[in-house]
C-alpha positions in Angstrom: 3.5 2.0 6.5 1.1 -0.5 8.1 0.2 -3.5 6.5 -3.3 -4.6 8.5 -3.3 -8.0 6.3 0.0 -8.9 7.1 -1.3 -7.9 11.1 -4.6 -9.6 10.7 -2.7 -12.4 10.2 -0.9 -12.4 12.9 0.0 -15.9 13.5 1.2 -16.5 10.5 3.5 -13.4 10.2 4.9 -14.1 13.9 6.4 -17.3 12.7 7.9 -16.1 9.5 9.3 -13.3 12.0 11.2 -15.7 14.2 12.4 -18.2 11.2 14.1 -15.1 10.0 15.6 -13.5 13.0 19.2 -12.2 13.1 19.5 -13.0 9.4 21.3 -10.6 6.7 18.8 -8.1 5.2 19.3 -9.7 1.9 18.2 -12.8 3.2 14.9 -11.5 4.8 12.0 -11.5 2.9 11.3 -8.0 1.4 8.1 -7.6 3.0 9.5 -8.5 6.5 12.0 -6.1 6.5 10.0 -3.6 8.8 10.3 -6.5 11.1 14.3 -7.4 10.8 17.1 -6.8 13.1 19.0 -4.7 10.4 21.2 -1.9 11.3 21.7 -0.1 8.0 18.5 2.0 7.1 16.1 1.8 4.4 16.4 4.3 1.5 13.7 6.1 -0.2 15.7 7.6 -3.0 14.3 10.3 -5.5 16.7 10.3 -8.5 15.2 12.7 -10.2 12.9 15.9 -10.1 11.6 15.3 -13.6 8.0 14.5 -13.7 5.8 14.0 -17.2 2.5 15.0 -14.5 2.2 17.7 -13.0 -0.2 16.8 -10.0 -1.2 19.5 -7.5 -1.3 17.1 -4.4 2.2 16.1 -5.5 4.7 15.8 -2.2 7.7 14.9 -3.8 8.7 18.6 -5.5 8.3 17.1 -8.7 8.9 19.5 -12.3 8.1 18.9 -16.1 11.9 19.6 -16.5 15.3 17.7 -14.5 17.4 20.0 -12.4 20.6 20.8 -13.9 22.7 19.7 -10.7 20.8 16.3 -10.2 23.5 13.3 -10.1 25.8 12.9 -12.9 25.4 8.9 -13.7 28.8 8.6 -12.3 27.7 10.1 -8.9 24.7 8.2 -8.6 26.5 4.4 -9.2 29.1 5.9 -6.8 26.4 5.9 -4.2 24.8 3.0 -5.3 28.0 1.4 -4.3 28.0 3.0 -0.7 24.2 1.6 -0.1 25.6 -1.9 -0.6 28.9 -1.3 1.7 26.7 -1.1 4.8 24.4 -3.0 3.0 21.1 -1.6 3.0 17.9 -3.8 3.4 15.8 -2.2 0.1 16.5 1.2 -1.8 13.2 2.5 -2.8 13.0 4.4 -6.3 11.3 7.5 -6.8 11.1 10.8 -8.7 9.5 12.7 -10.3 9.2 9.8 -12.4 12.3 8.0 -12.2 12.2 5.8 -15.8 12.1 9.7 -17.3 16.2 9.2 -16.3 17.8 7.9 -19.4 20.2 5.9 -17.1 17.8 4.2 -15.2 18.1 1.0 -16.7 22.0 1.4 -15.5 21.5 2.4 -12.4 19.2 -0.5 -11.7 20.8 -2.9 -13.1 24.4 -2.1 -11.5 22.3 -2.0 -7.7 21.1 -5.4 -8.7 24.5 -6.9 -9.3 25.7 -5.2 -6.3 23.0 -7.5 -4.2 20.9 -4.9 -3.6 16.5 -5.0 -3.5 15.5 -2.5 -5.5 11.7 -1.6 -5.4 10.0 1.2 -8.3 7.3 3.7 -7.3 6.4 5.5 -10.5 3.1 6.7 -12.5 3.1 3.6 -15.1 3.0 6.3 -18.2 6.6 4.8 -19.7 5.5 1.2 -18.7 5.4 0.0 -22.3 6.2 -4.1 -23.0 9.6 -3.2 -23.8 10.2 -1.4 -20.5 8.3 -4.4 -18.5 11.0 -6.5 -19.8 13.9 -4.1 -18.8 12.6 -3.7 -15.3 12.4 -7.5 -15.0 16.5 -8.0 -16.2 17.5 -5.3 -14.5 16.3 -7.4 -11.1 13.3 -5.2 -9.5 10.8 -7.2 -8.4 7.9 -5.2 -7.3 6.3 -1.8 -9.2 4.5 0.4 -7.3 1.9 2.4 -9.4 1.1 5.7 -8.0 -1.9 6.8 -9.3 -2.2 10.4 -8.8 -1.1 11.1 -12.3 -3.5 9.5 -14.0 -6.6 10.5 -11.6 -6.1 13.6 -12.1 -6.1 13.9 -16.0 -8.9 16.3 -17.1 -8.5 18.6 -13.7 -10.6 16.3 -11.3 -9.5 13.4 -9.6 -10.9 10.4 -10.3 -8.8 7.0 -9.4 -11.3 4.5 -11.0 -10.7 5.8 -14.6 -6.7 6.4 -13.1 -7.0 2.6 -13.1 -8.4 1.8 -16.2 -6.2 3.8 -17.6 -2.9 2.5 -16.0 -4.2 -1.7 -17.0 -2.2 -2.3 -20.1 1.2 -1.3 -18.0 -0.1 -3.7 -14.8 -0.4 -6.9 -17.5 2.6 -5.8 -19.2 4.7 -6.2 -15.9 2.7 -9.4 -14.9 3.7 -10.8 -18.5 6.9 -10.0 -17.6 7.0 -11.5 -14.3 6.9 -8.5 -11.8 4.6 -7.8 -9.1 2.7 -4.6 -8.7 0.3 -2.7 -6.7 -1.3 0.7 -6.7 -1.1 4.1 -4.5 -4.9 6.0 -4.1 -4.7 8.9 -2.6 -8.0 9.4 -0.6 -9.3 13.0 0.7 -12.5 14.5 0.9 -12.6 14.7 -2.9 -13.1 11.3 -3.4 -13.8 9.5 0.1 -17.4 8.4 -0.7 -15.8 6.3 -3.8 -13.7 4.0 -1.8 -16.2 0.8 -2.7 -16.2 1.5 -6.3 -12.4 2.0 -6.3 -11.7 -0.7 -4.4 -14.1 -2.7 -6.5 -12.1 -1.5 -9.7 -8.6 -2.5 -8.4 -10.5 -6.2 -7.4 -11.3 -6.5 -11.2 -8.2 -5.1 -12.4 -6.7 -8.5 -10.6 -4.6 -6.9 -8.1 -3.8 -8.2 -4.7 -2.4 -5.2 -3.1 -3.0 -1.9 -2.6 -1.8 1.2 -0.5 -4.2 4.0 0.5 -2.6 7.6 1.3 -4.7 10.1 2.9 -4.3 13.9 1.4 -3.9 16.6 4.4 -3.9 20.0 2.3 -4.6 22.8 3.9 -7.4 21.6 6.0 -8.2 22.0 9.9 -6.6 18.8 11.7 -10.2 18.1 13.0 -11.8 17.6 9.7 -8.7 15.4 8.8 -8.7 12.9 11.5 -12.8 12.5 11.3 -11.8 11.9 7.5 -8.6 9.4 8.3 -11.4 7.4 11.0 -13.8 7.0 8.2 -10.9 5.6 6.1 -9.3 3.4 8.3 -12.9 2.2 9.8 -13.8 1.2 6.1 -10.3 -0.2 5.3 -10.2 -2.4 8.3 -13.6 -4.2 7.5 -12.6 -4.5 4.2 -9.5 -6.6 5.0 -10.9 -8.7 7.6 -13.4 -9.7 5.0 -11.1 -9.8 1.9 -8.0 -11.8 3.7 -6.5 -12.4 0.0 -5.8 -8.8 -0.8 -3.0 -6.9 0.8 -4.3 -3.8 2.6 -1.4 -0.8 3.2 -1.9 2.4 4.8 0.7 5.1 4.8 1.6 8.4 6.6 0.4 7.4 10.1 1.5 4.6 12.3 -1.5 5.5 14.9 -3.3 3.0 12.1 -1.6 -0.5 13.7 -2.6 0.8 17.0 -6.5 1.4 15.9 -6.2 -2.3 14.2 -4.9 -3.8 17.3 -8.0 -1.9 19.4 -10.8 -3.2 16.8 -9.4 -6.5 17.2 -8.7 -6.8 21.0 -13.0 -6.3 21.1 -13.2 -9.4 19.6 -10.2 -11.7 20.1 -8.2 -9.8 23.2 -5.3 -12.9 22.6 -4.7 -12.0 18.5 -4.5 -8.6 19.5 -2.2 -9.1 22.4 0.4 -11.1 19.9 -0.5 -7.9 17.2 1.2 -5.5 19.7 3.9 -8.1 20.0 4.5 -7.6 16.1 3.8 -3.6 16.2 6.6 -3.4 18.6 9.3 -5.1 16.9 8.2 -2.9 13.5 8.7 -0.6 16.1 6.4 2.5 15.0 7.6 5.6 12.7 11.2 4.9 11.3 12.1 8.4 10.3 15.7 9.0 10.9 16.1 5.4 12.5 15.2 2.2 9.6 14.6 4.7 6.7 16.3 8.1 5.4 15.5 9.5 2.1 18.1 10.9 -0.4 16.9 13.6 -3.1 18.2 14.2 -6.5 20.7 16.8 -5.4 22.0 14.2 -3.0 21.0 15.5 0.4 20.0 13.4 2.9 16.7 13.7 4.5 15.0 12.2 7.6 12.0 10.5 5.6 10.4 11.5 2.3 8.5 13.8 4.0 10.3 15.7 6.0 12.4 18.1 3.6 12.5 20.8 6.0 15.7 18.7 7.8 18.8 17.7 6.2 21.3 15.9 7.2 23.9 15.7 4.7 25.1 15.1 1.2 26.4 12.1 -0.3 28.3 14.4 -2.6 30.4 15.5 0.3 30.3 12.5 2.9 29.5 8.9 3.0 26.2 7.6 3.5 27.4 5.8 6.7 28.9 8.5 8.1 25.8 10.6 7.6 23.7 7.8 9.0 25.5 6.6 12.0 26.8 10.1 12.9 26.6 9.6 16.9 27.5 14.0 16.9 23.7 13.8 15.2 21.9 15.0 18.1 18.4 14.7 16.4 19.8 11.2 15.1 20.3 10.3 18.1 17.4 10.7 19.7 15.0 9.9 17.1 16.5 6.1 17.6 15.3 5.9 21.0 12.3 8.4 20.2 9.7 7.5 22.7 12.5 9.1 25.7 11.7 12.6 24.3 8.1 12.9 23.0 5.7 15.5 24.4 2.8 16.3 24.7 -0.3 13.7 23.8 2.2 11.9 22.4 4.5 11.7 25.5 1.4 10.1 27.3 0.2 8.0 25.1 0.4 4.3 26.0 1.2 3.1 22.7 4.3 5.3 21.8 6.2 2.4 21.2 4.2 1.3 18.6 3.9 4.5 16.4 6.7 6.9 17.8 3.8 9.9 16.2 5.0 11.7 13.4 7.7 13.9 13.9 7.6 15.8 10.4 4.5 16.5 10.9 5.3 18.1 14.4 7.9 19.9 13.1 6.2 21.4 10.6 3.0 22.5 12.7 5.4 23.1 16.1 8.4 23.7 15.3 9.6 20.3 17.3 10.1 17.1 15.8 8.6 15.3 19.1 5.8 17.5 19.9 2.9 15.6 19.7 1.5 14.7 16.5 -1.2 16.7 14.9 -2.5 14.4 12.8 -3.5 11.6 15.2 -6.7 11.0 15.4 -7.2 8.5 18.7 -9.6 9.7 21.4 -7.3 10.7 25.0 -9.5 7.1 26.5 -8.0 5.4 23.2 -4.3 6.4 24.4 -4.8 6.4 28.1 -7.4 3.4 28.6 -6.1 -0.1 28.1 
């Protein structure tokens, strides 16, 4: 993801960088991890399949029932204990919905006394004052509130009722001391109510939010005219609103855009914004993150399913991770060698690295170029 307040503020976020450098992940900050010298991967984790929405732009393979094979509780702390012997920087929690798990609570807690970050991604539905409290003891600091769920009660999707709707569980987990943020999904469904929605997470007393751009079906040209409208709209908005964290997911071309819109103003911020983009060092699929599903196998990011690389039911997570036979592991941590294509001549490849799910789903090659970028050829070219 790209945070464009964090990069906006460039100055500020360059010195934290260096105070922290060559630390231990657990001593990093959690939101400068994308920036730390850590050699253990992040993981997204989806602990269960079970889902009480049933959304139809869902990308996480979510059900209304639990698979039957999903961890036991047994094999789940078992890898819970493997994250923390190569010491991971941050598991991230998904589903489904994960607090639908009846062990949850266990699971969370027994990552937190291992040392481990543990961050929540989950609709807010089971968010009652009871469970605010629970999330709080069992050490997660930070609840991200997807809001697809809730948008889409009633067949449309509308995220500014979503929001009204998910308030009680934001205050209960503000009562109780944890920090959250929401997940919009934009498309073409909803694109001209960015202001209003971004006006209703302002008075819902928020300070960050993440924006996620739904693909579907559509032709890639319609997309990226879309995803420019977004980001163009998003940018202006946090260089005016400097309080409120502004995330984008899915496509690291974003940072690179940023860094162009400033460098027409102030050429010298921008210049120490590629600095930063660098060390974040563009997509991290395969490299800083892998994602592990309820069955246990191990997959290059959350959205790229179509690979996997293992099971932690049959090996260790570090062997999986640092397996140097991995020919696809190997070369996805030293990416920019092998991509093709627009992507291969794009100037800024060390910054995003394109997307190679995406590729490999519309090519058939994980560093073809990336589909879904939408930078002119005088964007990636021109300096």
């Amino acid at each position: 993801m790209i945070n464009f307040s964090r990069l906006l503020k460039v100055r500020e976020t360059a010195l934290d960088v260096k105070k922290h450098h060559n630390k231990r992940a657990d001593e990093v900050p959690k939101h400068l991890i994308r920036y730390a010298n850590v050699k253990a991967p992040m993981v997204a984790w989806n602990i269960t399949r079970k889902c009480n929405f049933s959304c139809d732009i869902c990308h996480l393979d979510s059900a209304l029932e639990a698979e039957s094979d999903e961890l036991t509780t047994q094999e789940a702390l078992e890898f819970i204990d493997q994250m923390a012997s190569i010491k991971v920087p941050m598991i991230s929690v998904y589903g489904g919905e994960p607090l639908t798990r009846d062990d949850f609570f266990i699971l969370a807690g027994h990552a937190h006394n291992k040392g481990l970050r543990v961050i929540l991604s989950s609709n807010a539905v089971l968010i009652t004052e009871d469970t605010a409290r629970e999330i709080a003891e069992s050490g997660i600091s930070y609840v991200g509130i997807d809001m697809d769920g809730f948008s889409q009660i009633g067949g449309v999707m509308d995220v500014v009722a979503g929001l009204e709707k998910a308030l009680p569980a934001m205050k209960y987990l503000r009562d109780a001391g944890v920090g959250c943020g929401v997940r919009i999904t934009i498309g073409d469904f909803n694109l001209s109510e960015m202001p209003s929605i971004v006006k209703t997470i302002e008075k819902a007393g928020l300070k960050r939010f993440a924006v996620c751009q739904h693909f579907g079906d559509r032709a890639w040209k319609t997309v990226k005219e879309e995803r420019r409208e977004i980001i163009d709209f998003l940018i202006d908005y946090a260089m005016k609103n400097p309080e409120m964290e502004v995330v984008t997911e899915q496509l690291y071309d974003d940072g690179v855009y940023l860094m162009q819109r400033v460098a027409e103003r102030e050429p010298e911020l921008a210049a120490e914004m590629e600095k930063l983009l660098a060390r974040q060092g563009g997509c991290p699929a395969g490299d800083r993150i892998v994602n592990v599903d309820y069955r246990g196998n191990v997959h290059l990011c959350p959205y790229w399913k179509s690979r996997t690389i293992g099971n932690i039911r049959e090996q260790k997570l570090s062997d999986i991770c640092f397996d140097k036979g991995n020919e696809v592991l190997i070369k996805l941590s030293d990416k920019t060698q092998y991509l093709k294509g627009r992507c291969g001549r794009c100037m800024y490849k060390h910054l995003c690295r394109g997307c190679g799910a995406r590729a490999d789903e519309m090519c058939g090659d994980p560093f073809a170029a990336d589909p879904a970028c939408y930078l002119t050829e005088e964007e990636i070219t021109v300096a």
